[in-house]
C-alpha positions in Angstrom: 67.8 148.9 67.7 69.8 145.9 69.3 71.3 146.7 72.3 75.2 147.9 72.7 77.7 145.7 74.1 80.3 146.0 77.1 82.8 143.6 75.6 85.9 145.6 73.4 85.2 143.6 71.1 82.9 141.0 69.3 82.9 137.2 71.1 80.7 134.1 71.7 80.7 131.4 73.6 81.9 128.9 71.1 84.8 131.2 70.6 86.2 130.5 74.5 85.7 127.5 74.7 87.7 126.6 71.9 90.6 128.8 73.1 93.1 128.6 75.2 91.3 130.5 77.5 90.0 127.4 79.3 92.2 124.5 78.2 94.4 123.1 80.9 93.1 125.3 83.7 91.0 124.6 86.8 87.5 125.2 84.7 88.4 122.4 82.3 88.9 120.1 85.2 85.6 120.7 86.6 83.6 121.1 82.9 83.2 124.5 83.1 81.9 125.8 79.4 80.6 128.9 78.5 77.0 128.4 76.8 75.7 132.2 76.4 77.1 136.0 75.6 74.7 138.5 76.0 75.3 142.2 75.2 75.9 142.5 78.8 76.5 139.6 80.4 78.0 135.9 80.0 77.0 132.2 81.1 78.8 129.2 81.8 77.4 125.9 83.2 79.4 123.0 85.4 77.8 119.6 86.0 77.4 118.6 89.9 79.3 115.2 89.9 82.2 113.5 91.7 84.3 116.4 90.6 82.5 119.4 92.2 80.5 117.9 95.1 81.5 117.2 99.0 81.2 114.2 100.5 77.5 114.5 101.5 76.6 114.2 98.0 75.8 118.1 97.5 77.6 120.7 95.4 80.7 122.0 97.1 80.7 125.8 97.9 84.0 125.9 96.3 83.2 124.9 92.9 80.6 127.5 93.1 83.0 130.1 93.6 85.6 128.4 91.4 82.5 128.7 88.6 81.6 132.2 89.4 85.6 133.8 89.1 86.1 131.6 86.0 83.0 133.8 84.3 83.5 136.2 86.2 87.5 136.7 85.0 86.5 135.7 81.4 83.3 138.4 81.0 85.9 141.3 82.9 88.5 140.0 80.2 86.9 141.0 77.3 85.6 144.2 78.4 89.1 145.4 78.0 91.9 146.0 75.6 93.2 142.6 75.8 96.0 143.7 73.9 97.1 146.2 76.5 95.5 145.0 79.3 94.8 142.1 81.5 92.4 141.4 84.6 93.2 140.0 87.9 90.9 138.7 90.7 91.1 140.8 94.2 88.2 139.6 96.2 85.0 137.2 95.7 82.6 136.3 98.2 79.5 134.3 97.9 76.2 133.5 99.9 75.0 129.9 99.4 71.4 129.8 99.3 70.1 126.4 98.1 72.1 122.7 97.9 72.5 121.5 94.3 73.0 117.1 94.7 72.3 116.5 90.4 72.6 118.4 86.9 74.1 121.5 85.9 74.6 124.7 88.0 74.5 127.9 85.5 76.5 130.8 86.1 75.4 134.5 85.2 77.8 137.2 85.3 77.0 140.5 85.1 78.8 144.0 85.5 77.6 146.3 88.9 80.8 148.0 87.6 83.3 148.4 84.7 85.8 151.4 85.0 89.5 152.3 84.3 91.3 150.4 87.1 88.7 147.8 88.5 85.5 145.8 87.7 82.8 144.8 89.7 80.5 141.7 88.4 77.4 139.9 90.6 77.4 136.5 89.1 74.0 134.6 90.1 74.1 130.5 89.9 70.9 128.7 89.7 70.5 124.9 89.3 69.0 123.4 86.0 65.3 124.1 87.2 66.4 128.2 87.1 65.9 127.9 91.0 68.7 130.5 92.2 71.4 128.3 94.4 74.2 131.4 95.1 74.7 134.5 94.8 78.3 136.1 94.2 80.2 139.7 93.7 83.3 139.6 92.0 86.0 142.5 92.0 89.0 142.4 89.8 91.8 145.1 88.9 92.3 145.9 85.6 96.2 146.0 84.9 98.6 147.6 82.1 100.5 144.6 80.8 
């Protein structure tokens, strides 16, 4: 029996990046693309270039958090009514455990929480070796539009 999902409805990867979803927002500017949907979770990769690292050559902690909401929003977006509702971010933090200076950094976001008014997702980030680089919780409200 395959597993349930926590989305409202049915969605891959493909499908968000070729929305609007992405297009013209901070994610496009730093390559953000989702690459994976899971019955409960998604994942989106960014490459660590001249876009997303400091000046010593290593990935910025920003772009980490700027890749951990942007999954982080889009997962909590289609676990609701998307027709009725909409999500906003209230508070991400993030421990940075391991500096990322080539490749890809992939994003994991999962659900610690998905109720009526607010969502709660720990999105892990690991460099392209699946060595685990930070670690992030995500809260976002859930609003009536």
């Amino acid at each position: 029996m395959a597993p349930s999902s926590i989305f409202f409805s049915p969605v891959t990867a493909e499908e968000v990046n070729e929305s609007q979803i992405i297009e013209g927002q901070m994610a496009r500017h730093l390559g953000i693309e989702m690459t994976e949907v899971g019955p409960d979770f998604m994942t989106a990769k960014m490459p660590v270039d001249h876009r997303t690292i400091q000046r010593i050559g290593i990935l910025h902690g920003g772009a980490s958090l700027a890749l951990a909401e942007t999954v982080g929003s889009i997962a909590a977006s289609y676990c609701v009514d998307r027709e009725n509702f909409y999500i906003v971010g209230q508070e991400i933090n993030a421990n940075h455990l391991r500096p990322v200076r080539s490749g890809f950094v992939h994003a994991t976001a999962r659900p610690l929480h998905l109720g009526r008014a607010s969502q709660v997702w720990d999105i892990r980030i690991t460099n392209d070796e699946g060595k685990l680089t930070c670690v992030s919780r995500f809260t976002v409200a859930v609003l009536k539009k």
